[in-house]
C-alpha positions as CSV (number, residue, x, y, z in Angstrom):
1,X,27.7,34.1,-32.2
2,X,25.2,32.0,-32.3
3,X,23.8,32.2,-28.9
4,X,24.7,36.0,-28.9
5,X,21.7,36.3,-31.8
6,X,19.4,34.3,-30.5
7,X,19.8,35.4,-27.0
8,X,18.4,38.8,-27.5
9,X,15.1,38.0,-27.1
10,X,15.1,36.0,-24.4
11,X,14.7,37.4,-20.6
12,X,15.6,35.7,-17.4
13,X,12.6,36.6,-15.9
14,X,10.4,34.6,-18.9
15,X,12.9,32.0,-18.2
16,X,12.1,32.1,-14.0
17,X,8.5,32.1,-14.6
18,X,8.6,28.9,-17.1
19,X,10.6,27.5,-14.3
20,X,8.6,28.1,-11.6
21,X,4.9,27.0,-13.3
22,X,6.9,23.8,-14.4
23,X,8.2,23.3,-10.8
24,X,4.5,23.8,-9.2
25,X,3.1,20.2,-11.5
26,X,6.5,18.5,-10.6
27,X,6.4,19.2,-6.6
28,X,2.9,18.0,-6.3
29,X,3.3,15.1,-8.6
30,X,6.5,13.8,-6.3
31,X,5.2,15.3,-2.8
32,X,2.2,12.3,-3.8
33,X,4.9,10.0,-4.9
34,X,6.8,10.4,-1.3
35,X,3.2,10.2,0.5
36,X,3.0,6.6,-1.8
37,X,6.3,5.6,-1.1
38,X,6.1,6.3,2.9
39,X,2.4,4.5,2.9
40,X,3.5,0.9,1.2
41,X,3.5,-0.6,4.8
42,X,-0.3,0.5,5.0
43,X,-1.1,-1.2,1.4
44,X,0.6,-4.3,2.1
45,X,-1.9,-7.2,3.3
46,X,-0.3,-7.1,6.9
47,X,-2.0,-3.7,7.5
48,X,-5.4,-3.0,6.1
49,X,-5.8,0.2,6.3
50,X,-5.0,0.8,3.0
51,X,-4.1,-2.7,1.9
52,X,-6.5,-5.5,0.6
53,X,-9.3,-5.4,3.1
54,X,-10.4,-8.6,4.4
55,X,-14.2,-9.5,5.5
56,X,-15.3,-12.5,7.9
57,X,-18.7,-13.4,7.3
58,X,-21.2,-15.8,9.1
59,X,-24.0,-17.3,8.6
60,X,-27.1,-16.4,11.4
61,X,-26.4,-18.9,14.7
62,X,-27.7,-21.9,15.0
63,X,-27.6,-25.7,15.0
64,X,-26.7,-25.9,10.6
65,X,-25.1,-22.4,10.6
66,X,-22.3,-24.3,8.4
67,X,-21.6,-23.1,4.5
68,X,-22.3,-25.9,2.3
69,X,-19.7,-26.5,-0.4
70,X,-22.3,-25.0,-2.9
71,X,-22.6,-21.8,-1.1
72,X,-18.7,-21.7,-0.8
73,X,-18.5,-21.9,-4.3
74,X,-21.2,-19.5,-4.9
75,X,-19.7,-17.1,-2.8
76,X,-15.9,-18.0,-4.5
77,X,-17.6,-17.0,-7.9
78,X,-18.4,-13.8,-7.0
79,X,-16.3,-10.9,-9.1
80,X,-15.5,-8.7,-5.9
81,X,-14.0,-11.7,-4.4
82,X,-10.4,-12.1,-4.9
83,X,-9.4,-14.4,-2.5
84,X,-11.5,-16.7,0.0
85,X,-10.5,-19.2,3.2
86,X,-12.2,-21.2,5.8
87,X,-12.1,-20.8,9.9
88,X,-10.8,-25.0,10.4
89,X,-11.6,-25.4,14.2
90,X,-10.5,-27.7,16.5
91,X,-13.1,-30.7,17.0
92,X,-11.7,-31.7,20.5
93,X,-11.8,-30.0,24.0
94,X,-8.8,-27.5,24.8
95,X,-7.7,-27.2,28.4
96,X,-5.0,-24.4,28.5
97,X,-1.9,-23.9,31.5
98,X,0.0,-21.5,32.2
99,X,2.4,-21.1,35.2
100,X,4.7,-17.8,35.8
101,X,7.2,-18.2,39.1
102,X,5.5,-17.2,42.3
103,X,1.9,-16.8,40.9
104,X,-1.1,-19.2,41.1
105,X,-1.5,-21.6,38.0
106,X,-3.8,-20.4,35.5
107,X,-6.3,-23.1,33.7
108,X,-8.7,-22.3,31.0
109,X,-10.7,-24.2,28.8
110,X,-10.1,-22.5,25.1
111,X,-10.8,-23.6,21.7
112,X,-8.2,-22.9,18.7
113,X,-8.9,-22.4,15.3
114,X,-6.8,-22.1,12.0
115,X,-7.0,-19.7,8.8
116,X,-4.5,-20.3,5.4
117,X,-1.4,-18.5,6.1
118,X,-2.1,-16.0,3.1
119,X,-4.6,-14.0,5.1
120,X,-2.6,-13.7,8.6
121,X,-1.2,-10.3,9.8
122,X,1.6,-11.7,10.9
123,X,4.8,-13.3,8.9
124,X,7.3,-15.3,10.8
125,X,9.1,-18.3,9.5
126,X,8.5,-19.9,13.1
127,X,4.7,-20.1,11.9
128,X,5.0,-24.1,11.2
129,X,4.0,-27.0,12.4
130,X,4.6,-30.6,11.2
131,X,3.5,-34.2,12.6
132,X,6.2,-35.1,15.6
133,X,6.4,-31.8,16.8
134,X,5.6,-31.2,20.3
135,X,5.7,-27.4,20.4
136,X,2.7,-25.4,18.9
137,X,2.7,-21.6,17.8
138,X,0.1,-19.9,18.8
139,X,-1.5,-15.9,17.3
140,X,-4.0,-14.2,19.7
141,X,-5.9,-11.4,19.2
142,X,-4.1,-8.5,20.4
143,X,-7.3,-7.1,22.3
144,X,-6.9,-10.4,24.4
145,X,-4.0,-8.8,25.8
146,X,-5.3,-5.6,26.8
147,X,-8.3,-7.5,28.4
148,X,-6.2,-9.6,30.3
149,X,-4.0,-6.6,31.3
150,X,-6.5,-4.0,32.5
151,X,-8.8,-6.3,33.5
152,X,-8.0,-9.9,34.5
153,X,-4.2,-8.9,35.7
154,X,-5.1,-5.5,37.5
155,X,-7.9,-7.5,39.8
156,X,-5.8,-10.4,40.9
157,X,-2.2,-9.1,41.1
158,X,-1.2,-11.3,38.4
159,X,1.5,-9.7,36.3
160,X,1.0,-7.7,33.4
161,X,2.4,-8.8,30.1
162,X,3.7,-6.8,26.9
163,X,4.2,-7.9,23.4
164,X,8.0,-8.4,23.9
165,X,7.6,-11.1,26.5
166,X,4.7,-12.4,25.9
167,X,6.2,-15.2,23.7
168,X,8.1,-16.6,27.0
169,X,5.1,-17.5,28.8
170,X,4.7,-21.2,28.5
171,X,1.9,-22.8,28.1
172,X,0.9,-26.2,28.2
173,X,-2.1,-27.7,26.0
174,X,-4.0,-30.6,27.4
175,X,-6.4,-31.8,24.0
176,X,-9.2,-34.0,24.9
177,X,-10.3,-35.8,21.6
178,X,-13.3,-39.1,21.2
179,X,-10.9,-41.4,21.1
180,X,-7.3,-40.3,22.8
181,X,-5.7,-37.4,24.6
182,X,-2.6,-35.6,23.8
183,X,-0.3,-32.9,25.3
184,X,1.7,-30.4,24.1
185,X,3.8,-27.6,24.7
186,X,2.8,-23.9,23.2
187,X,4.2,-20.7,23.1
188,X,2.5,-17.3,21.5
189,X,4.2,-16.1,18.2
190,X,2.7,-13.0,18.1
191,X,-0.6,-10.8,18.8
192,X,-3.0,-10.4,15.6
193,X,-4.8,-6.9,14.7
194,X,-6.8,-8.6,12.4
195,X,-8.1,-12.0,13.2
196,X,-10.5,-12.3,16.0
197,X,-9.6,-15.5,17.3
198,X,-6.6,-17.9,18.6
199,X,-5.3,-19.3,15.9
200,X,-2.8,-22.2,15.4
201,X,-0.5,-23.7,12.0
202,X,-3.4,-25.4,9.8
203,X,-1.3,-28.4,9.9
204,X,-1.6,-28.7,13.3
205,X,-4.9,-28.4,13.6
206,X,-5.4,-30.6,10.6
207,X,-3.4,-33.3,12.2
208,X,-5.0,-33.3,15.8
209,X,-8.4,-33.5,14.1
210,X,-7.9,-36.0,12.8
211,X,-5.9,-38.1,15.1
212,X,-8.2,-37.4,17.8
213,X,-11.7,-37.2,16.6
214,X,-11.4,-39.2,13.3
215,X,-15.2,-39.4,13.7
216,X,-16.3,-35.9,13.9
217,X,-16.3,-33.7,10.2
218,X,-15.1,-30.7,10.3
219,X,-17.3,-28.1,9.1
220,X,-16.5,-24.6,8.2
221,X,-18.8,-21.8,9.9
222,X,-17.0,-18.4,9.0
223,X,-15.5,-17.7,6.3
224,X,-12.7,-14.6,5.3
225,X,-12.8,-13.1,2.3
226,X,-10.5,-10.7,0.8
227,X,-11.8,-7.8,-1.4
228,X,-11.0,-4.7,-2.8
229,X,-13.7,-2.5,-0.6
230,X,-16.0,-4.4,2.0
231,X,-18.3,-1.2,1.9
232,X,-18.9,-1.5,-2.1
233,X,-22.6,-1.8,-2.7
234,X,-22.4,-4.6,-4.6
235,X,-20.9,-7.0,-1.6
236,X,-23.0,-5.6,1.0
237,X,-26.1,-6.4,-0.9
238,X,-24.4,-9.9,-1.9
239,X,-24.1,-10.4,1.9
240,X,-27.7,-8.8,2.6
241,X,-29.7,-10.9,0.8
242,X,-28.0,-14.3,1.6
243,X,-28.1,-13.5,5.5
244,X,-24.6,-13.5,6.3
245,X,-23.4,-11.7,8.5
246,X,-20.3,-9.2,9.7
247,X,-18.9,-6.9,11.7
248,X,-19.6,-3.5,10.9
249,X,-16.3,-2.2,12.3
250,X,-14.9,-3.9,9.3
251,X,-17.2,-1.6,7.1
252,X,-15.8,1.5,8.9
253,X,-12.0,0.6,8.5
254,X,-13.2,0.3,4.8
255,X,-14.4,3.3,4.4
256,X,-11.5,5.2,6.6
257,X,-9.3,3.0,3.8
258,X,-11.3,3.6,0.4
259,X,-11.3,7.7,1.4
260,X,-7.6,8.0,2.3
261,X,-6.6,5.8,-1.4
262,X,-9.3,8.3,-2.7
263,X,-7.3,11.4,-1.1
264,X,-3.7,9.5,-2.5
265,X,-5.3,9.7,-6.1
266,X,-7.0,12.8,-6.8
267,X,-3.5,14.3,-5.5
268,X,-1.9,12.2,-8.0
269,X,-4.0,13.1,-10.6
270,X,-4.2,16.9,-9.8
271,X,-0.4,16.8,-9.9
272,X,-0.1,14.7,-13.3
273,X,-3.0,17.0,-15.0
274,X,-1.0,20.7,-13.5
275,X,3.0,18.8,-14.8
276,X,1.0,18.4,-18.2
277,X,-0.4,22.0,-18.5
278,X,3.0,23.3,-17.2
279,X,5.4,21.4,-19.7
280,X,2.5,22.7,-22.3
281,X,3.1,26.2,-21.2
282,X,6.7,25.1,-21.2
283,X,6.8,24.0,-25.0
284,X,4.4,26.7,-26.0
285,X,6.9,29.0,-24.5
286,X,9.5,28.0,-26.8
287,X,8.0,27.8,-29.4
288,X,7.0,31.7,-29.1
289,X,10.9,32.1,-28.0
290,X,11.7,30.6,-31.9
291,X,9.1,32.5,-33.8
292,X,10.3,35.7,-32.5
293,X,13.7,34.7,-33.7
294,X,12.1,33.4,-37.1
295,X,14.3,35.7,-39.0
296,X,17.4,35.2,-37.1
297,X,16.9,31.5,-37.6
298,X,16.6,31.5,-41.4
299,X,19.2,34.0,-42.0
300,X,21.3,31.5,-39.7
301,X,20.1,28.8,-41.5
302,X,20.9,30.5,-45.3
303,X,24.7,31.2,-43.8
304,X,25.6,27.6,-43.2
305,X,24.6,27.0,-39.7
306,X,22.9,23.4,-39.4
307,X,19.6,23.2,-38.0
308,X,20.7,21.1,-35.2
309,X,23.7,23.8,-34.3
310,X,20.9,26.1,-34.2
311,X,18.7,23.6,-32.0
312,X,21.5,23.3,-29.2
313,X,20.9,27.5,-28.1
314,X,17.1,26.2,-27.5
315,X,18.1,22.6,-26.2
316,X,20.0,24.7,-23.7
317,X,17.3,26.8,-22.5
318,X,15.1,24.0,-21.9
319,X,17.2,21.8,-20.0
320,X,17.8,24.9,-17.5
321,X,14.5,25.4,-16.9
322,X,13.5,22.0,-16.5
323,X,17.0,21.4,-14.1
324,X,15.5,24.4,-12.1
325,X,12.3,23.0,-12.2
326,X,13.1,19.7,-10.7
327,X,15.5,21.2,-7.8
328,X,12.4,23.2,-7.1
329,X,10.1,20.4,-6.6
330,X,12.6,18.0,-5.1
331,X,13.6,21.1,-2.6
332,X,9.4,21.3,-1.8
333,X,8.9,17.0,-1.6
334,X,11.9,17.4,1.0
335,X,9.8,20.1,2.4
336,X,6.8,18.4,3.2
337,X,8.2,15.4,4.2
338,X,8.8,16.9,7.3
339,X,5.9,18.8,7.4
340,X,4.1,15.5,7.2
341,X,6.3,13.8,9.4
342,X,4.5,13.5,12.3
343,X,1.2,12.7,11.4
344,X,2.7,9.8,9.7
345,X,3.8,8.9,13.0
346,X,0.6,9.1,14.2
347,X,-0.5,6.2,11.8
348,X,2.9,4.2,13.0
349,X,4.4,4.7,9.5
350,X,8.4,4.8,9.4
351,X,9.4,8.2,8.0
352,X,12.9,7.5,7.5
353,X,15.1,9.7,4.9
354,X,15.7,6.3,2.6
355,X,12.3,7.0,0.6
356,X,14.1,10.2,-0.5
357,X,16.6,8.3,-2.9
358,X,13.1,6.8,-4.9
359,X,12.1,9.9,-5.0
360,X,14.9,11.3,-6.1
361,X,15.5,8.4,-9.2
362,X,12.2,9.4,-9.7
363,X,13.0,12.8,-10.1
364,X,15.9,11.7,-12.6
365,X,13.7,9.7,-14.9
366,X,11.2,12.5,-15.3
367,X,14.3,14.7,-15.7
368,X,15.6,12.4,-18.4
369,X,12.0,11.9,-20.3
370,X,11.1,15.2,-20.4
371,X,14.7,16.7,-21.5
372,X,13.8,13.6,-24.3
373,X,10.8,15.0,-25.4
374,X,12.1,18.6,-25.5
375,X,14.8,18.0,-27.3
376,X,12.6,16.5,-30.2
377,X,9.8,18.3,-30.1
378,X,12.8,21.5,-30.5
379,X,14.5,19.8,-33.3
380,X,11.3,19.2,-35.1
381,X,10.2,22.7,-34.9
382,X,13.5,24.3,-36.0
383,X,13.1,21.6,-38.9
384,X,10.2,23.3,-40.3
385,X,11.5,26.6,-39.3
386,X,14.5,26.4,-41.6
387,X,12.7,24.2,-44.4
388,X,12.4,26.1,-47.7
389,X,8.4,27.4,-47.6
390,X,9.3,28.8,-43.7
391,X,6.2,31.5,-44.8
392,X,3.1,29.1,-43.9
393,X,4.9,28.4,-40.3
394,X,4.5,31.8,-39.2
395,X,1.3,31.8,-37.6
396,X,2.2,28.4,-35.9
397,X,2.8,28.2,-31.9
């Protein structure tokens, strides 16, 4: 009975359009959650493009182009600075072999360098070294390979090389220190997007140093630091007016970066700001729904019927409208998922269906919170509906 009375002055299509202006705040606030979800392998410190960005910096070339520990700690104390590491080079000669089955040798002199581990691309538990070991990782620069592929390779018939077997090449290092000579075996790990340079375990390098040029000091000539934006004012005129220099293709991943995490949260915020104007439509809705039935309420109310009984009919309405409303939005996430599919691919991001279930417990909390919030803001206004002076709650929406 109940429902019957309250029901009259209710219309499916009121209830359709509440639904749907509820549904358009949810879709874009979870089509911006997927595009977050299916992006983490871009902000993680392995990939920069959207990541931590990371800045090598140098000082003009020279014979004292070395930071002192004063300008190291100058730079460190900087507030756009969140992290900071040394290049440690090798203080020894580097004679490099290679041999491949029916091809010539191939000997090169080389140098190797090290970084801390925290600002390498790649992540491998083989990425170790300790003293007694006779087998050294190596990381190169992945544009090394290209070079030696379409350049070196394709002019002398030497075989060309991919990143899956590249780490079966061996190679032998011949180090030529002040005071002994050493050999040992190498092998390359991986190829590095990032790092510019052939790098080897810090120990290692740490080690040989200083077993075979105990003499020489190591001195640290570039430096990488990692920062929120390298293209931020306030580091490039840091850099500026201390003479350092860097690469400006750094600058322009930056900027490609900064502009696409701009993009990622004015989506974000358009779709919080339109869910909060839509579950304010939403409440205001109801609230007109229960004025209309002001009279039906307190009659309701003067027969015996609790507030809360009364509170269900509405509790009802709501959660329909907001179940509708999240199908809706789920149904358009799912939508543009594979809209977006393939320019995701583009930027070698894996679009599989798994990021669906966060979405979807995503889509269940908001369904919980908000049918939360309904509920009492539903009780609270029936509350004051059926209190004794209902008169001055007339006017109120």
């Amino acid at each position: 009975m109940i429902r019957t009375l309250l029901n009259k002055q209710i219309h499916f299509s009121q209830l359709l359009f509440f639904a749907l202006t509820s549904s358009l705040g949810l879709g874009i606030l979870l089509v911006a959650f997927q595009l977050f979800i299916d992006t983490q392998s871009l902000f993680s410190t392995s990939n920069d493009l959207l990541g931590n960005q990371h800045l090598i910096i140098n000082k003009d070339l020279g014979r004292e182009n070395a930071f002192t520990p004063e300008e190291i700690a100058t730079i460190k104390e900087q507030k756009f600075v969140k992290k900071i590491g040394g290049f440690t080079h090798g203080t020894y000669r580097v004679v490099a072999s290679v041999s491949v089955a029916n091809y010539t040798s191939i000997s090169t002199e080389m140098f190797l360098e090290a970084v801390p581990d925290e600002f390498l691309d790649i992540q491998s538990t083989e990425w170790n070294w300790k003293p007694g070991n006779r087998e050294v990782p190596i990381i190169i620069p992945k544009n090394y390979v290209n070079l030696y592929n379409f350049g070196y390779a394709a002019s002398t018939g030497m075989p060309q090389i991919n990143e899956n077997i590249i780490r079966e090449i061996p190679i032998e290092l011949n180090l030529y220190g002040s005071s002994k000579r050493e050999k040992y075996n190498a092998y390359i790990l991986d190829a590095s997007e990032k790092i510019n340079s052939i790098l080897v375990p810090e120990s290692f390098l740490k080690y040989t140093n200083k077993t075979l040029s105990p003499e020489k000091t190591n001195k640290v000539s570039r430096i990488i630091l990692e920062v929120n934006n390298p293209s931020d004012p306030t580091v490039l005129d840091f850099l500026n007016s201390n003479n350092y220099k860097y690469l400006q293709n750094d600058l322009q991943t930056s900027k490609t970066s900064y502009f696409l995490q701009l993009i990622l949260i004015i989506v974000l915020g358009i779709g919080i700001l339109i869910t909060i104007l839509s579950i304010t439509l939403v409440v205001t809705n109801i609230n007109l729904l229960i004025l209309k039935n002001k009279q039906t309420i307190c009659q309701l109310h003067f027969l015996g019927f609790s507030s809360t009984q009364i509170a269900k009919v509405y509790h009802q309405i709501s959660y329909k409208i907001l179940g509708v409303s999240i199908l809706i939005a789920f149904l358009f996430t799912l939508l543009c998922k594979f809209l977006f599919a393939p320019y995701l691919v583009k930027l070698r991001i894996d679009t599989n269906l798994f990021s669906l279930v966060y979405v979807f417990v995503a889509a269940i909390i908001l369904f919980i919170v908000l049918v939360i919030y309904y509920t009492k803001h539903t009780n609270k206004k029936i509350q004051q509906m059926t209190a004794m002076n209902t008169s001055l709650l007339t006017s109120e929406i």
